[in-house]
DSSP file (Angstrom, degrees, kcal/mol; ACC not computed):
  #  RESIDUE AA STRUCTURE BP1 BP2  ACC     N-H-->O    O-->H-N    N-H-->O    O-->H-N    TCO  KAPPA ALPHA  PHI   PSI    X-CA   Y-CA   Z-CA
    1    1 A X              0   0    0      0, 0.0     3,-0.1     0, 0.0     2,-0.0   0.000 360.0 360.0 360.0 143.6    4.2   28.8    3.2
    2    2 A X        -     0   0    0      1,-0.2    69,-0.0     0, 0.0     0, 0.0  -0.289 360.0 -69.8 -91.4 174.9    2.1   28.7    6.2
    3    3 A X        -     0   0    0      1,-0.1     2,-0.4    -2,-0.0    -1,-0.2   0.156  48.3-142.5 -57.0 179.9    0.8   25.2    7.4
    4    4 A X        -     0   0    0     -3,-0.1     2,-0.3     2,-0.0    -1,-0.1  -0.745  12.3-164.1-151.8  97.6   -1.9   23.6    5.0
    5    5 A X        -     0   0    0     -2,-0.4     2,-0.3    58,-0.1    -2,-0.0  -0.658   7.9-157.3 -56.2 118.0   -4.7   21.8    6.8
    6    6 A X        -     0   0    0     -2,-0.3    57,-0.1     1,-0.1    -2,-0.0  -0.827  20.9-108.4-122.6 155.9   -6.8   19.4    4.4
    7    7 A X     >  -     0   0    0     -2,-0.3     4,-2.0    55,-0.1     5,-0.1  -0.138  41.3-105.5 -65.9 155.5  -10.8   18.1    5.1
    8    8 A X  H >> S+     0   0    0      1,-0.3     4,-4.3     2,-0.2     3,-0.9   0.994 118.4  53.4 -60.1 -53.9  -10.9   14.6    6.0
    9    9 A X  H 3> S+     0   0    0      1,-0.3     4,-0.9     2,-0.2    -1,-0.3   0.896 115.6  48.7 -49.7 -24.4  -12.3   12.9    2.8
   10   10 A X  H 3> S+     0   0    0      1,-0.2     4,-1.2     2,-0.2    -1,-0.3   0.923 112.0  50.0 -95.4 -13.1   -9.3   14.9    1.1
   11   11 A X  H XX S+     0   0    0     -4,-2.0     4,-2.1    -3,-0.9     3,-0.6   0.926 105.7  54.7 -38.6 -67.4   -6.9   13.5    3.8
   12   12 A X  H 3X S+     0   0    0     -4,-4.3     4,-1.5     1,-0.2    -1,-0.2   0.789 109.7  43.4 -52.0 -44.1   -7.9   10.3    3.3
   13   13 A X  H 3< S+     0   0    0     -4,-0.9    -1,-0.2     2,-0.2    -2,-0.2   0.647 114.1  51.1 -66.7 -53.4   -7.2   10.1   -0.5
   14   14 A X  H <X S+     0   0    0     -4,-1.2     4,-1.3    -3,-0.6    -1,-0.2   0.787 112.1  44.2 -84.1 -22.7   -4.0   11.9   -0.2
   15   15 A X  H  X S+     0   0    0     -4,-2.1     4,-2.5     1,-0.3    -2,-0.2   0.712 111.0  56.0 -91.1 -29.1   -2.7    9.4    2.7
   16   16 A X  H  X S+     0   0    0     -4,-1.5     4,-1.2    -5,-0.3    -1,-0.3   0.845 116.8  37.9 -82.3  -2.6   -4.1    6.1    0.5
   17   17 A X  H  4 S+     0   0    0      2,-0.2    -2,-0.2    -4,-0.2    -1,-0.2   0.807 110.8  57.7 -99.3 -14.2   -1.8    7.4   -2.8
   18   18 A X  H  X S+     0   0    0     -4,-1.3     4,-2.1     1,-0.2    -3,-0.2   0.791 107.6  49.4 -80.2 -24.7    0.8    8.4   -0.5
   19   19 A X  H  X S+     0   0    0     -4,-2.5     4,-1.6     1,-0.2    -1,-0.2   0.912 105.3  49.7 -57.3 -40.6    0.6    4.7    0.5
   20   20 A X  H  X S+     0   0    0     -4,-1.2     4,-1.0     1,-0.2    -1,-0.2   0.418 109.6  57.4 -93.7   3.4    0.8    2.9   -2.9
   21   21 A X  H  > S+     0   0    0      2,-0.1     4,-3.0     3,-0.1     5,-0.3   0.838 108.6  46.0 -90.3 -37.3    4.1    5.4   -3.6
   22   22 A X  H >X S+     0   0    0     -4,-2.1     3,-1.6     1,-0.2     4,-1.2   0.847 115.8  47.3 -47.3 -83.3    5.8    3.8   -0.2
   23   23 A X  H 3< S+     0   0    0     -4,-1.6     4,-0.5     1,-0.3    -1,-0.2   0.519 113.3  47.3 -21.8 -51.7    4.6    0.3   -1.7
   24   24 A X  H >X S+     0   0    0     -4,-1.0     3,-2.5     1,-0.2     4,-1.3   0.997 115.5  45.3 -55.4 -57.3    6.1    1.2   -5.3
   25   25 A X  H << S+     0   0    0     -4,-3.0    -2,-0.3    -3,-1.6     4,-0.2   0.659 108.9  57.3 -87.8   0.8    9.4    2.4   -3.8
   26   26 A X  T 3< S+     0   0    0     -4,-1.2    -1,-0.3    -5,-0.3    -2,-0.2   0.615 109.0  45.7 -62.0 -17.0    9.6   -0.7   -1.4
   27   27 A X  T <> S+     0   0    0     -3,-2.5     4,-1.1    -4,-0.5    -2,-0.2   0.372 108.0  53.5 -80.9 -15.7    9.5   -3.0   -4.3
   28   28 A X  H  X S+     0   0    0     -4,-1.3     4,-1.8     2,-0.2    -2,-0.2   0.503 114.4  49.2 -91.9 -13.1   12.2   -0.9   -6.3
   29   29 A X  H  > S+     0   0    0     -5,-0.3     4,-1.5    -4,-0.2    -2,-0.2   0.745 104.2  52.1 -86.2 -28.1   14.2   -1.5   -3.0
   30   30 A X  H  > S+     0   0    0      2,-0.2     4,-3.1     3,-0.1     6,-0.3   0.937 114.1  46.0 -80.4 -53.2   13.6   -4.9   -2.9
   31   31 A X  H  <>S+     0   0    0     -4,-1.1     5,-2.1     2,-0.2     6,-0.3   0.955 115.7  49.3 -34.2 -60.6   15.1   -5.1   -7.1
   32   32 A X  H ><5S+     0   0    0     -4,-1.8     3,-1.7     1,-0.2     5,-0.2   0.919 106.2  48.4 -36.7 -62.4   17.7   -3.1   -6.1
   33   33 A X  H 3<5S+     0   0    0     -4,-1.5    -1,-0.2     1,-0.3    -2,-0.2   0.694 119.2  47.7 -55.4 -40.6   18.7   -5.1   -3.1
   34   34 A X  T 3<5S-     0   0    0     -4,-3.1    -1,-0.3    -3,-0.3    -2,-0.2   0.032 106.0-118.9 -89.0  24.5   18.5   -8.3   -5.5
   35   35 A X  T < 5S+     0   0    0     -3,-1.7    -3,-0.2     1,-0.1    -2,-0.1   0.606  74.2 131.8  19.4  44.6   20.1   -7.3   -8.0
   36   36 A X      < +     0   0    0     -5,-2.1     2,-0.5    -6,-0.3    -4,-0.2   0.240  26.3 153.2 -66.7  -9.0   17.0   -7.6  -10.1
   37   37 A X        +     0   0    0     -6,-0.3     2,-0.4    -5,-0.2    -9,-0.0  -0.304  12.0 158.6 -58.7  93.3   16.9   -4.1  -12.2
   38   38 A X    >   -     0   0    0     -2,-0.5     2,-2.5     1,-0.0     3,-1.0  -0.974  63.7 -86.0-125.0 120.3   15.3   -4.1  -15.2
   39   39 A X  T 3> S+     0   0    0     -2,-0.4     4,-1.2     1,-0.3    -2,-0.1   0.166 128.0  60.8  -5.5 -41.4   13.7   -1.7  -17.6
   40   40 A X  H 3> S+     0   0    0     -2,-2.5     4,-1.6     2,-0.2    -1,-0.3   0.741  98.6  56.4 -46.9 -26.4   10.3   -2.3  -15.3
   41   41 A X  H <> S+     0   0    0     -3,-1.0     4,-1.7     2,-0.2     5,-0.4   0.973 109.1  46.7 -81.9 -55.8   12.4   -0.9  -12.2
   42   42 A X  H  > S+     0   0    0      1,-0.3     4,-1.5     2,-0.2    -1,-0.2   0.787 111.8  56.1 -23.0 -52.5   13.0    2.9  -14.7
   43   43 A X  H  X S+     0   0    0     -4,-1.2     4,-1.9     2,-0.2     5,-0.4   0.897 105.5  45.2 -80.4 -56.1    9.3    2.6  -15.3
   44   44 A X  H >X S+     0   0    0     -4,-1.6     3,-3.2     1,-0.2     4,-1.3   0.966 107.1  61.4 -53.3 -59.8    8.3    2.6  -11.6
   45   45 A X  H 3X S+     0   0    0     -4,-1.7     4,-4.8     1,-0.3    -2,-0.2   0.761 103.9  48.7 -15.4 -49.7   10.5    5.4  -10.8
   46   46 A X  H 3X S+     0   0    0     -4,-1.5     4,-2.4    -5,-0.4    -1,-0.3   0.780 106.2  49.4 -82.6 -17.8    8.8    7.4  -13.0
   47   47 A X  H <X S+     0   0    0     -3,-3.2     4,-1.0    -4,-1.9    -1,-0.2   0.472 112.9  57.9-118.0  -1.0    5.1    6.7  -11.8
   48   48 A X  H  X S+     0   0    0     -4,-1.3     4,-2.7    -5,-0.4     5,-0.4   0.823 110.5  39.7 -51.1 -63.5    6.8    7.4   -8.3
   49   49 A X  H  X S+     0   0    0     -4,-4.8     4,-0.7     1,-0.2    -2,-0.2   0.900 121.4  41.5 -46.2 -42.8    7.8   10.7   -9.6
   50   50 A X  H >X S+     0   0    0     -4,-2.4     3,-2.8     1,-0.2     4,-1.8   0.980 113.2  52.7 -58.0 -60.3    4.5   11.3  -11.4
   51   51 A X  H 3X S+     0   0    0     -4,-1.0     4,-1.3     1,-0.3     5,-0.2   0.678 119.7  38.9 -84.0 -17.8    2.3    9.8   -8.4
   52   52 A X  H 3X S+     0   0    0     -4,-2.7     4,-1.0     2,-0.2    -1,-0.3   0.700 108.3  55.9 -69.5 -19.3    4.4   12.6   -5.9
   53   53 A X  H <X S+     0   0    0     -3,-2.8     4,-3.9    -4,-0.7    -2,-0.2   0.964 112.8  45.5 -60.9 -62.4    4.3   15.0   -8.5
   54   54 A X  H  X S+     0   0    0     -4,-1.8     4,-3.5     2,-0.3     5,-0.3   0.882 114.1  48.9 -24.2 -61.4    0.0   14.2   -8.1
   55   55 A X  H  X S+     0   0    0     -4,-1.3     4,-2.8     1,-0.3     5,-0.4   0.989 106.4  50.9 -77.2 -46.0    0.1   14.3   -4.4
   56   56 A X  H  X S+     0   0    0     -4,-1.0     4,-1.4     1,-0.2    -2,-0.3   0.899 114.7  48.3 -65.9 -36.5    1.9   17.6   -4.0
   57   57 A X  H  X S+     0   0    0     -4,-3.9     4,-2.3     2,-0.2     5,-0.3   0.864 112.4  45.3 -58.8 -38.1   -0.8   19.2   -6.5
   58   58 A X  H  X>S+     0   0    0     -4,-3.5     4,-1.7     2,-0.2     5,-0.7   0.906 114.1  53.4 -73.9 -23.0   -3.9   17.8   -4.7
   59   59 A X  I  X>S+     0   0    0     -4,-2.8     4,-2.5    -5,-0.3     5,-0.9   0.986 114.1  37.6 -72.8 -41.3   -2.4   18.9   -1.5
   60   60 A X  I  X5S+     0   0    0     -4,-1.4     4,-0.5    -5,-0.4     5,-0.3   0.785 121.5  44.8 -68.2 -22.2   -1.8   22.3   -2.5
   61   61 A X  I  <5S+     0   0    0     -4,-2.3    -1,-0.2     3,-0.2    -2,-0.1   0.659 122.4  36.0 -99.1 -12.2   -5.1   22.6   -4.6
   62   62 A X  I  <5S+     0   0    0     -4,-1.7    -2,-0.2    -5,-0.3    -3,-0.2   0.890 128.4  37.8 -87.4 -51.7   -7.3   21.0   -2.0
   63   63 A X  I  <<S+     0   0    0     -4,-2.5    -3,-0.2    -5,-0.7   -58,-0.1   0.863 131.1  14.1 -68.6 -64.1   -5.5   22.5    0.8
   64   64 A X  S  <<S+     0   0    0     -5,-0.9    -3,-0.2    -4,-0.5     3,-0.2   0.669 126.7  46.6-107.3 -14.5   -4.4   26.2   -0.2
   65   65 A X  S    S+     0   0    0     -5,-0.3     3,-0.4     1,-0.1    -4,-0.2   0.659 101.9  65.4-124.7   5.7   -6.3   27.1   -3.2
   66   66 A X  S    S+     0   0    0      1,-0.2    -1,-0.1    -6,-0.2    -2,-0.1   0.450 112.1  47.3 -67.0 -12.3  -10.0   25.7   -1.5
   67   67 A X    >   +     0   0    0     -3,-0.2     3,-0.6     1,-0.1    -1,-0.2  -0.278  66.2 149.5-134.2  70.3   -9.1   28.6    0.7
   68   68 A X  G >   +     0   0    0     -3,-0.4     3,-1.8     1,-0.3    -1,-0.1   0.806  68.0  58.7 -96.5 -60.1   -8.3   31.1   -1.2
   69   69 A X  G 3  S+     0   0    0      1,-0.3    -1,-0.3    -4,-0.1    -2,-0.1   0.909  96.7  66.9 -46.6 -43.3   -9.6   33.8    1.2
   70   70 A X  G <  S+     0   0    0     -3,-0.6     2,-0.3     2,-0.0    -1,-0.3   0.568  92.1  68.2 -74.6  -4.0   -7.2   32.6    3.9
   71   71 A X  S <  S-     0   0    0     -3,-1.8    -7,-0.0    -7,-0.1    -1,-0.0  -0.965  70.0-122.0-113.7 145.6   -3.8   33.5    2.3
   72   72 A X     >  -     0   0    0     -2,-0.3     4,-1.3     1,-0.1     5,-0.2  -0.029  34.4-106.8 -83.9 147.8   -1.8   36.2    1.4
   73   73 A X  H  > S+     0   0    0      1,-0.2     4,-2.6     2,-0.2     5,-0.1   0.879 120.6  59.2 -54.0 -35.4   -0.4   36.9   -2.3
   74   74 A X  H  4 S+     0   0    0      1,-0.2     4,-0.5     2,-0.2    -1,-0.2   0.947 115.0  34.9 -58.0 -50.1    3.2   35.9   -1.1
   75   75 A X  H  > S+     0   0    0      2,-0.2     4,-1.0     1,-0.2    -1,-0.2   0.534 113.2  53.3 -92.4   4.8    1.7   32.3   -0.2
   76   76 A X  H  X S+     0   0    0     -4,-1.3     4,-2.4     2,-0.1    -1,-0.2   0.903 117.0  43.0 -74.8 -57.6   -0.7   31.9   -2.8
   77   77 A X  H  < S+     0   0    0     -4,-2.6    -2,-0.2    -5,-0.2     4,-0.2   0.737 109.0  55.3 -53.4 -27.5    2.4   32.7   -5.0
   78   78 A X  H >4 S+     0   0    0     -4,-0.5     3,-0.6     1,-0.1     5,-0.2   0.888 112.5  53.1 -66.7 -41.3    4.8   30.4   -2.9
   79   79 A X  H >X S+     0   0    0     -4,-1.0     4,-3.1     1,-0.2     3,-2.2   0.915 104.7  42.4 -55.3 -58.3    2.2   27.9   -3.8
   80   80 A X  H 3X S+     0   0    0     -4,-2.4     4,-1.2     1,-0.3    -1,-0.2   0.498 106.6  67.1 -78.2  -2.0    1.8   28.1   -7.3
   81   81 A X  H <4 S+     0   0    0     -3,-0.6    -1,-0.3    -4,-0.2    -2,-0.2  -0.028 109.1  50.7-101.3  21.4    6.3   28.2   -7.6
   82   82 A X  H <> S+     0   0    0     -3,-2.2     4,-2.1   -26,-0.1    -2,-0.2   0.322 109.6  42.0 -96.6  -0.9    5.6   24.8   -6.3
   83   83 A X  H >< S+     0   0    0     -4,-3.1     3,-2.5    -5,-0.2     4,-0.3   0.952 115.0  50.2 -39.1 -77.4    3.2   23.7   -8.7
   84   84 A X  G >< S+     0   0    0     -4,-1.2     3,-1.3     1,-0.3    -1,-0.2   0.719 104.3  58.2  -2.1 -92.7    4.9   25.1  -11.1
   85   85 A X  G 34 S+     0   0    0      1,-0.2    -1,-0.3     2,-0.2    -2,-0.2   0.702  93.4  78.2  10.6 -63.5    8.5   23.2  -10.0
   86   86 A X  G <<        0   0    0     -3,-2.5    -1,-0.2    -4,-2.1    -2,-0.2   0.724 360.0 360.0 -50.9 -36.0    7.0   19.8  -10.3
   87   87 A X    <         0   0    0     -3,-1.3    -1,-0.2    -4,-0.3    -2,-0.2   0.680 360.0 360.0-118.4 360.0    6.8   18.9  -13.6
């Protein structure tokens, strides 16, 4: 898939959720590391996975399918095998 350039406002958006996943999995590092791990840590994991699952859809639907015109059936198709993938 060819590179996928996104408008600022969607930039912005993607870069502040992509923040609050660092922030989750720095605090699941910090559990680990303290041997703190408790049914709460499972539960973060997952609204990592979900909140990357999130970002990898907004990029691709903001990014590749807002320009519909500008890609070929192969990456339109590459696109939607990783939608598709995610959950």
């Amino acid at each position: 898939m060819r590179k996928i350039t996104l408008q600022i406002k969607d930039k912005r958006s993607v870069i502040i959720s992509l923040k609050k996943i660092i922030g989750q999995l720095q605090s699941i590092a910090e559990v680990v590391e303290n041997d703190k791990i408790t049914d709460q840590t499972f539960t973060q994991l997952l609204a990592v996975k979900g909140g990357a699952s999130r970002v990898c859809k907004d990029i691709i639907s903001k990014g590749v399918l807002s320009n519909l015109d500008k890609y070929s059936t192969d990456e339109l198709e590459a696109a939607l095998e990783v939608i598709f993938r995610l959950d």
